[in-house]
N, C-alpha and C positions, 0 to 999 in steps of 0.2 A: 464634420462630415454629415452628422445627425441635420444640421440648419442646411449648408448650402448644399448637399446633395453630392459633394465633389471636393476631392483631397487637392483641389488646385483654386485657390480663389486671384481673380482678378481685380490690381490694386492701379490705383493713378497718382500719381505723386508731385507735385509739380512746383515750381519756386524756388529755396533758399532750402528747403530739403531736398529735393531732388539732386541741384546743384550741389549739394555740400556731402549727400551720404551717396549718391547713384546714380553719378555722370562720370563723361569722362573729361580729359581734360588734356591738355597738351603745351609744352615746354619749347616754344620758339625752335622747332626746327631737330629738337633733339628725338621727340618722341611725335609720330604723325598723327595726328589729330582724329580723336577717335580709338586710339590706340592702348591707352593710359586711362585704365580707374582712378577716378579719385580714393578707392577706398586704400592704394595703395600705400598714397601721403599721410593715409591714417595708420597704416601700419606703420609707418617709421617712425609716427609720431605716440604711438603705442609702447616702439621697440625702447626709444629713449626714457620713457617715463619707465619701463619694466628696468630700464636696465641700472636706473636713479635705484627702485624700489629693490632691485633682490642685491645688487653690487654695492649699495655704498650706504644702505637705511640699517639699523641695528633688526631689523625685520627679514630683510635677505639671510642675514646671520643666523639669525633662527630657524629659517626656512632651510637652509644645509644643513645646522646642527639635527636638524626632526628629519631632515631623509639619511643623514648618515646614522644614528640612531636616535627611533624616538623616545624611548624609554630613558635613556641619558640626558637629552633633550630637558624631558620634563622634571627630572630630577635636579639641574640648574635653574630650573626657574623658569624655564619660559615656559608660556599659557599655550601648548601643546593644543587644545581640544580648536580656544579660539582661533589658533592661525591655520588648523586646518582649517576649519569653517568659514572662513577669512579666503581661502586658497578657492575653497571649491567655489564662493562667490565671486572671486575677480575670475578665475575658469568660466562662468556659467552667461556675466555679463559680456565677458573678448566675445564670448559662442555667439550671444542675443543681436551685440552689435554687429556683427560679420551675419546672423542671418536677415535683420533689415537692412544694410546695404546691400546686401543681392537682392533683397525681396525691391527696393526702389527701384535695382539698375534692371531690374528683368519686369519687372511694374505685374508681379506676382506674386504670393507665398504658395507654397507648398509645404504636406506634410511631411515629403519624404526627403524634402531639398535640401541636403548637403548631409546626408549620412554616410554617403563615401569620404568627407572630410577627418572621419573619425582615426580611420586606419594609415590615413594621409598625415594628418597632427602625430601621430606618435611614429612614420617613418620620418616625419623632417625633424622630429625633437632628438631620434636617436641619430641620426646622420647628423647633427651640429653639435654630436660630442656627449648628450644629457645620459648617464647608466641609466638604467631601467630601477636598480638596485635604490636610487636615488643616492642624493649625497655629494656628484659630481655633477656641473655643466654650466653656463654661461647664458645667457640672452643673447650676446652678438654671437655665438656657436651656434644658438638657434636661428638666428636670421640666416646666416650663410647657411648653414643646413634648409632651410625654407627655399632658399634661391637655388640652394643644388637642385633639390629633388623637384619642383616647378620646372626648371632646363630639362632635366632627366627625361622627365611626363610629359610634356611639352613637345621633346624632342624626341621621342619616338614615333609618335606621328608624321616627322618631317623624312624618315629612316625606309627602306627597303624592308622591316621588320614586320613579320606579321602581327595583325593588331591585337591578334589573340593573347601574342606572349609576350601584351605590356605587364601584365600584374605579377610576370613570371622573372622579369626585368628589372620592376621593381624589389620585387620581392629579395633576388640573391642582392639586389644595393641595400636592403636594410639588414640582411642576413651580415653581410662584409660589414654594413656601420657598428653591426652589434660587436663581431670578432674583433674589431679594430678596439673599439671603448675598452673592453676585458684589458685585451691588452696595453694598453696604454696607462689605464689603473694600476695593471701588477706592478709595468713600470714605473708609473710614480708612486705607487708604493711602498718599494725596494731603490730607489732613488737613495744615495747617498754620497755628499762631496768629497773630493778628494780631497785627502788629508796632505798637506803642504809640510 
């Protein structure tokens, strides 16, 4: 702000970056042209490698053994300090890369551009199932919680609702995703087969 005078600067982007990080793109008739971010293709191609990395790497492993406890965690051996550290850098690059593909597709950065994502990332992480508690949750719980709550927000715009009481709308779906996770914890908690 000190150099250009202004928390909005103006970017041009143009070629095999633009096309690949912030344009759109469109699928033969399925999605109308103009319609469809590319950055979208990169989410799913995010969602698959996240889902390789916490589900089936001896890393994922670690990564629930530290949110269900981390003090136990580190007592088995695993490097506790590095994988947080580890955690808060793949958090910090998804952020970096999701704010230069907006900053291409809108051919701007700002200072203040996507702080409303913040409150947004933690109702789609609890809506696809994640406790707060850590310890429980999924990648593909988080993609489908990502899709609900985008239709949700999306869809109250198309609604009779005043546009006042979107965050209020919001807010009791992440109130309910919370009551719903407790619950579904006690019961796989207390889970136990019948004895034949």
């Amino acid at each position: 702000m000190l150099v250009t005078k202004s928390t909005n600067v103006a970017i041009k982007a143009e070629g095999a970056a633009k096309a690949m990080f912030g344009d759109f793109v469109s699928f033969g008739g399925i999605f109308p042209p103009g319609q469809l971010q590319v950055v979208v293709i990169w989410w799913v191609f995010f969602t698959l490698c996240y889902v390789f990395f916490i589900h089936y790497s001896r890393y994922g492993n670690w990564i629930f053994a530290m949110g269900g406890d981390k003090v136990s965690a580190r007592n088995a051996g695993i490097p506790t300090d590095r994988m947080t550290i580890l955690l808060f850098v793949l958090s910090a690059v998804s952020a970096a890369f999701v704010g230069m593909c907006q900053a291409l597709l809108f051919n701007s950065a700002q200072v203040g551009g996507g702080q409303s994502f913040i409150f947004n990332a933690i109702i789609a992480v609890v809506i696809g199932g994640v406790l707060l508690t850590g310890g429980f949750g999924s990648v593909i719980g988080i993609f489908f919680g990502t899709i609900t709550f985008a239709i949700v927000n999306q869809g109250i715009y198309y609604t009779d609702f005043d546009r006042n009481w979107s965050s209020l709308i919001i807010g009791v779906l992440l109130l309910g995703a919370v009551l719903m996770n407790n619950t579904f914890r006690k019961m796989a908690l207390t889970y136990s087969p019948r004895k034949k």
